[in-house]
Structures are given as C-alpha cells and as structure tokens.
C-alpha positions in Angstrom: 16.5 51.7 9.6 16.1 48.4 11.1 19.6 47.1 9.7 21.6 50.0 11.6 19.6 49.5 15.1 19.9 45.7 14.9 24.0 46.6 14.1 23.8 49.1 17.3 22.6 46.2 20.0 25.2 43.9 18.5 29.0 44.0 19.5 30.1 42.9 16.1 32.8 44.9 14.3 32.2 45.2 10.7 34.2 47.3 8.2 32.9 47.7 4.8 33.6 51.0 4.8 36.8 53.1 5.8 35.9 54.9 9.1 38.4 55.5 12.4 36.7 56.6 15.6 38.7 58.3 18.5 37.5 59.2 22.1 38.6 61.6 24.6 37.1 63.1 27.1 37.1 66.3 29.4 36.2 66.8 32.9 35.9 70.5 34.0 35.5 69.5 37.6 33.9 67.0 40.1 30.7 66.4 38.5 29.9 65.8 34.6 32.2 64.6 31.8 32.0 65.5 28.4 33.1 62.3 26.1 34.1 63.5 22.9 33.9 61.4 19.8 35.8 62.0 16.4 35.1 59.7 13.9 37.4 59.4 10.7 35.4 59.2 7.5 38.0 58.8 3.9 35.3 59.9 1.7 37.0 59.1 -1.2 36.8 55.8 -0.7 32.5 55.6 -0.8 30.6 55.0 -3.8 28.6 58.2 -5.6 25.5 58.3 -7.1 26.5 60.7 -10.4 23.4 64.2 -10.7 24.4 66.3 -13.0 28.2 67.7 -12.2 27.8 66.4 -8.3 28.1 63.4 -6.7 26.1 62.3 -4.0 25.9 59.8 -1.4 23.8 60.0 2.0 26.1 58.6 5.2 24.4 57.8 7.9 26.3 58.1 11.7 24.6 56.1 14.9 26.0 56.3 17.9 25.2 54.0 21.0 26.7 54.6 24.5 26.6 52.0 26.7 27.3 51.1 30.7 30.0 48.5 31.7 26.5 46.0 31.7 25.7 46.8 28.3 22.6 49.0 29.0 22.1 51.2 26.2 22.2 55.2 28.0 21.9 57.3 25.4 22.5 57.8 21.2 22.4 60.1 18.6 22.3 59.9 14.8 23.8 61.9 12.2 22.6 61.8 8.7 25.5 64.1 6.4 24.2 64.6 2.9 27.1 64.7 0.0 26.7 66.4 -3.0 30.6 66.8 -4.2 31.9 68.2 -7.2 34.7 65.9 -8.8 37.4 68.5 -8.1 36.4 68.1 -4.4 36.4 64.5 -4.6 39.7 63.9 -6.7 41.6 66.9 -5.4 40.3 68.8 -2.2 39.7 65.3 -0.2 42.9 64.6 0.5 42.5 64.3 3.9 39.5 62.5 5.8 36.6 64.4 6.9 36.4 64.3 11.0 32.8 64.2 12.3 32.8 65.2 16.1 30.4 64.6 18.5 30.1 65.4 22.6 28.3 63.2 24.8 27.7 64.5 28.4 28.3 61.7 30.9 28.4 60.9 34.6 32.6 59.4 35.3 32.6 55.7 34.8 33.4 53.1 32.4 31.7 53.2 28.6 31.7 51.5 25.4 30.7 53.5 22.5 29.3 52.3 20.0 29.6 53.4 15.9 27.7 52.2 12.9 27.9 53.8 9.9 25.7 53.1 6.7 26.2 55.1 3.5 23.1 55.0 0.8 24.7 54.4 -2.4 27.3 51.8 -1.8 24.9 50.0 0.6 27.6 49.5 3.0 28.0 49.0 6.8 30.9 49.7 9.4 30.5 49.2 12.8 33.0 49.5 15.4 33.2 49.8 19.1 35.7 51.9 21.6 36.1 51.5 25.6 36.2 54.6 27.3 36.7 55.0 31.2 36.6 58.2 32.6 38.2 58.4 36.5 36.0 60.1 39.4 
C-alpha cells in the first residue's frame, strides 16, 4: 500500500516489529555482483489472527535498492502468508525464520532498503544497510 512505499522513499528507521537484515555479497568475476539479503524475522513475536486451530498473519517484505545518490534502481516485494499451528508457534519457532533474497548488481556503493508491514498487528519496521561492493 501507500504506507509501505511512502516508508521505502523515506530513510527513517522504524522498529515496531522484530526484524534483523544482513547483506553479503558475491562476485564470480569482473562483471556482475550478486547482493544477497537475509532478513531476520522472530515470528513469535507478531500478533495472529486466531481461524480455527491456525493462526494467521500476512507479512509483507519491500525492498528498495538504492545508488550512493539515492536513486531508487530496483525492488522487490515479498508477501509470506502464515497460517501456524500453536505447536509451531510455541514450540517449533524457536529460532527466527530467515527470508533470503539476491539482487543482481553492477560493483559500487548501495543502501538497501527494508520495510516490513505485517496485517494483523498493523505494524511497521523499516531499516536500512550500506553495502559497497569493490570493482
């Protein structure tokens, strides 16, 4: 929605809910690089929506990746659907879920850029990480 591109542009960091993003990045030779993005999510701390023994919650993943001048270059979104049981959520989560994603990218100097929304808790993180990837 509106509220998730408007938190792209921005460079405001906002955590309402618990995420952790990580970069690294690969480059098989000369020419392209491939950014890789892992992003942290503890889904035990997100508010569910109870269905009948599952509980559900729709979390939404934009990313932005942005030149040294802040022109946006390209983006993807993410949209992960959750219908846990409770034994999943009180007993299998122990650890946080990691979401990857690869961006291929010419060598140079980034910032990406995160926002995640989930549906039922109506909450927004936003986060930002600097990534500079030699010639």
């Amino acid at each position: 929605g509106e509220e998730i591109s408007a938190a792209l542009f921005s460079r405001e960091e906002m955590l309402e809910l618990p995420i952790d993003l990580h970069t690294q990045f690969f480059k098989p030779d000369s020419g392209d690089a491939k950014l890789t993005t892992m992003v942290r999510l503890n889904l035990k701390q997100f508010k569910y929506r109870k269905v009948d023994d599952r509980n559900n919650n729709v979390v939404t993943l934009v990313y932005g990746i942005f030149d040294r001048n802040g022109h946006y270059l390209q983006g993807i979104k993410k949209v992960i659907e959750l219908k846990l049981k409770d034994d999943t959520l009180a007993n299998r989560l122990g650890q946080p879920v990691t979401v990857r994603t690869v961006f291929e990218v010419q060598p140079g100097g980034y910032l990406v850029r995160l926002v995640v929304r989930d549906a039922e808790g109506q909450l927004m993180s936003a986060t930002n990480a600097a990534v500079e990837i030699p010639l």
